[in-house]
N, C-alpha and C positions, 0 to 999 in steps of 0.2 A: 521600333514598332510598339506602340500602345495596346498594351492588355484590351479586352475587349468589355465590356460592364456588363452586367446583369440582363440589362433589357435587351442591349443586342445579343447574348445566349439566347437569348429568348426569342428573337426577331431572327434569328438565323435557324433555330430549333421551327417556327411557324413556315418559312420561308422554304424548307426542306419538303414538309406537308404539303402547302400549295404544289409545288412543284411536283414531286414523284406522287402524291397519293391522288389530289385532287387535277392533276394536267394544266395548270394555269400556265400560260405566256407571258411573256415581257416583264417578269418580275424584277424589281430590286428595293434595298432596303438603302432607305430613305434617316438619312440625322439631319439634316438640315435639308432647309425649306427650296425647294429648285425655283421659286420666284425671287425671293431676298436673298438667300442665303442664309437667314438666323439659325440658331438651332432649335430645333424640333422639341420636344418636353419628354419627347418619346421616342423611339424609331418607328416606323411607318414603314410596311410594304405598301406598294402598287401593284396592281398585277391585272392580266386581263384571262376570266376564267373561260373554258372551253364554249359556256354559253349563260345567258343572261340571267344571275341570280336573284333581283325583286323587278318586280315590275309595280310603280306608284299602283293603288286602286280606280283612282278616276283615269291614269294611260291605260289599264288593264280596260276597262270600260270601251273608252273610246276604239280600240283594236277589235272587238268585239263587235264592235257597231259595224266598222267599216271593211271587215272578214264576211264577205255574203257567201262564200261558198262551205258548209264545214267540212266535204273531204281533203282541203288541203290543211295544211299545216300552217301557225302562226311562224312568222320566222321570228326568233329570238338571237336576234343582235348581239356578243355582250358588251360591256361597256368597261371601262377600269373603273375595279373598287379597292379602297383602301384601308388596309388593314389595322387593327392597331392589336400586337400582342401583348397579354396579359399572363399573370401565373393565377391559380386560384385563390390563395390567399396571398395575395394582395387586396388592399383597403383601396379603394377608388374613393372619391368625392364628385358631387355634381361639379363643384369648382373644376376640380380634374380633366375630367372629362370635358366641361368646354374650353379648357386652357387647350384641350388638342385640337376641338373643332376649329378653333380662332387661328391654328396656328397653320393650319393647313392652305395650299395652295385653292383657288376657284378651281370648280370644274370646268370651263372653260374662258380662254382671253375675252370671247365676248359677253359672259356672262360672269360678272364677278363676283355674283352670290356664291357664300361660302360652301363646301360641301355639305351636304342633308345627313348624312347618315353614312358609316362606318360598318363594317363587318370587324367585331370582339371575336380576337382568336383567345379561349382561355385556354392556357395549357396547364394541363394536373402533373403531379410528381412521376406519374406513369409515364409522360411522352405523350397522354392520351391529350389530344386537339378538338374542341367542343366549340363550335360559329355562332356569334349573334347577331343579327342583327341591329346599332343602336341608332334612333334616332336624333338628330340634334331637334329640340321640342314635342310640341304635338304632333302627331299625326293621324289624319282620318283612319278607323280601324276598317277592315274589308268588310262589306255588305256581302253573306249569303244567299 
């Protein structure tokens, strides 16, 4: 059996979180790619969390439009998002980071556009787990 590296401590230390603190389902941690098979740059959870954490602005929008009644509730789906964990000081690169976007599987077979965006688990010396949001490019910022 093979020692385990750094980053999967680390991807197993995030993967711990999701599960017991935050209630995520269907987790697991990902070295290689489940479309190729290559290896990953990084480890990568999957996970699907108890309910839907970003919603795009213009989908936020259009739900909005098509919700006519307000005492009921919007239903929030969630969807699988993937993780990428980090420690705090580590040095990241924009190369970095799109070496992981690129490496990642489509979000869906019929859509083969690359995943948009990543939830950054940074983990501090404490144990403390602190979620980003990144995107892959620009993205429209939310209208008030």
């Amino acid at each position: 059996m093979t020692e385990k590296s750094y980053a999967e401590h680390l991807a197993a230390s995030v993967f711990d979180n999701l599960r017991y603190q935050h209630e995520w389902d269907e987790l697991q941690i990902l070295t290689h790619s489940p479309v190729d098979n290559s290896p990953l740059p990084r480890p990568l959870i999957s996970g699907l969390p108890p309910r839907r954490l970003y919603l795009h602005p213009d989908d936020q929008i259009e739900m909005l439009k098509s919700h006519t009644t307000p005492q009921k509730s919007i239903l929030e789906t969630p969807e699988v998002e993937w993780v990428l964990p980090v420690h705090l000081a580590e040095k990241w690169t924009l190369r970095a980071f799109a070496e992981v976007f690129d490496s990642m599987p489509s979000q869906t077979p019929t859509a083969p556009d690359r995943v948009k965006r990543i939830l950054l688990a940074t983990v501090h010396d404490d144990s403390t787990v602190v979620y980003y949001f990144m995107h892959d490019g620009i993205v429209k910022p939310r209208q008030n």
